[in-house]
C-alpha positions as CSV (number, residue, x, y, z in Angstrom):
1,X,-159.8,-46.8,-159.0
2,X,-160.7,-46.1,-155.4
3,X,-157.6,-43.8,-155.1
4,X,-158.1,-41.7,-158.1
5,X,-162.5,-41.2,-157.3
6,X,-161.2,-40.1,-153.6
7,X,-158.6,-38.0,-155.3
8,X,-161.4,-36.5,-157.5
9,X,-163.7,-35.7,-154.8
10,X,-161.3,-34.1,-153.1
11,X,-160.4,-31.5,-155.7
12,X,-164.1,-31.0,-155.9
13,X,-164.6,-30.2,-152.4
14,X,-161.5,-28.2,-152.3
15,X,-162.6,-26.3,-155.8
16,X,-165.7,-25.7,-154.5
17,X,-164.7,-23.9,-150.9
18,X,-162.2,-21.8,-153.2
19,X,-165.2,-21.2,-155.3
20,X,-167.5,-19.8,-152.4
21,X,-164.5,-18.1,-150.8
22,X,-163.6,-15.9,-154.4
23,X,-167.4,-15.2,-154.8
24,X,-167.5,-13.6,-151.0
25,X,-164.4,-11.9,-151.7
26,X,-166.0,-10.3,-155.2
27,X,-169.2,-9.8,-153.7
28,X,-167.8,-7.8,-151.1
29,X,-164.8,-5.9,-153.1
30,X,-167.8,-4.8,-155.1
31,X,-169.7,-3.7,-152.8
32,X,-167.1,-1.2,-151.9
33,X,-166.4,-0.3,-155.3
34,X,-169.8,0.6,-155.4
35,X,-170.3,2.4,-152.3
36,X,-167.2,4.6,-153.2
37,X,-168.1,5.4,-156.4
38,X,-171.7,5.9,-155.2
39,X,-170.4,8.4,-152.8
40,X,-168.5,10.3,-155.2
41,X,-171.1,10.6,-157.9
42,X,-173.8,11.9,-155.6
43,X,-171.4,14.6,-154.1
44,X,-170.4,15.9,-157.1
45,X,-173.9,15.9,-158.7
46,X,-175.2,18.1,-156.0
47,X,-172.5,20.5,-156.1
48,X,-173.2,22.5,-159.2
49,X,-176.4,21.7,-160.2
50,X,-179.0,22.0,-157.5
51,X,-179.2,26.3,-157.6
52,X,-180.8,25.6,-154.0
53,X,-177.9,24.1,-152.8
54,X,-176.2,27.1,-152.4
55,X,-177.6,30.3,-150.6
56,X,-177.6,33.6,-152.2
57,X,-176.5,36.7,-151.0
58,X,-179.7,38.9,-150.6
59,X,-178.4,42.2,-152.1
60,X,-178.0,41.1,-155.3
61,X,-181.9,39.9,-155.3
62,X,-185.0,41.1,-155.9
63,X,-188.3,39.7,-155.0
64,X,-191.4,40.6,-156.8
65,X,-195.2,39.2,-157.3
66,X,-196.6,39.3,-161.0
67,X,-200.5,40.1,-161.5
68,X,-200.9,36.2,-162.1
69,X,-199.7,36.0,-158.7
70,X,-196.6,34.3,-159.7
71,X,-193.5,34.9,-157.7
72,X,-190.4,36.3,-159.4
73,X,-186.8,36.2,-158.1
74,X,-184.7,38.5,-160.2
75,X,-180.8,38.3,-159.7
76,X,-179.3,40.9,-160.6
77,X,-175.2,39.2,-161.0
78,X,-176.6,36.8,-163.4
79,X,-178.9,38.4,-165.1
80,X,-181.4,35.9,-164.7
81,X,-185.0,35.5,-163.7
82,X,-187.0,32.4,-162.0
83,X,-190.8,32.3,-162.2
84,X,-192.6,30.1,-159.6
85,X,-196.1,29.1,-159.5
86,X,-198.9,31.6,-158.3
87,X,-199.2,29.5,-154.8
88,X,-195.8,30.2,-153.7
89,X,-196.2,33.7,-154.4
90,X,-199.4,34.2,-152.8
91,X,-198.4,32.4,-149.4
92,X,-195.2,34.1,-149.2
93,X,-196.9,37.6,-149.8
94,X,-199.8,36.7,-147.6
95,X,-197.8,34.3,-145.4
96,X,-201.1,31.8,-145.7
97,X,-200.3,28.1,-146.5
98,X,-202.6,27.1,-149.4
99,X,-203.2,23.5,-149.5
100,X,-203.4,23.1,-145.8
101,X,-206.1,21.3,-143.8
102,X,-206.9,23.9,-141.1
103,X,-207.7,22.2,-138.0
């Protein structure tokens, strides 16, 4: 009896340090997993979709101010225009910051 409780405990101590070992491996191996695919995802989210990730060339722009004040960029390759709100356009024409405490 002795022999096979001793022989039982054993394999419980020994299934138990393989258990913690396996869960540190996983833990870890998806830690990377996640990190890569973190990595990837992010970089290739921001390269087409943010228009403000890549710069424009300037001659294929215009710039102009609506009488709501509302600033308009106008580009010309794709035919497209962007309205912003009337406090950009008046602090880029008057190169005032609105909103800012004046000390």
């Amino acid at each position: 009896m002795e022999t096979t409780n001793n022989l039982k405990e054993k394999a419980n101590k020994i299934m138990k340090k393989l258990l913690d070992i396996s869960l540190y491996v996983l833990g870890i191996v998806a830690a990377f997993v996640v990190g890569f695919y973190a990595n990837q995802l992010s970089a290739m989210h921001l390269s087409d979709s943010n228009k403000f990730s890549k710069p424009i060339e300037a001659t294929n722009i215009s710039v102009a101010v609506t009488e709501h004040n509302e600033l308009l960029i106008i580009d010309r390759n794709k035919q497209s225009i962007d309205v912003y709100s009337d406090t950009i356009g008046v602090s880029i024409v008057t190169g005032k910051q609105i909103g800012r405490a004046h000390v």
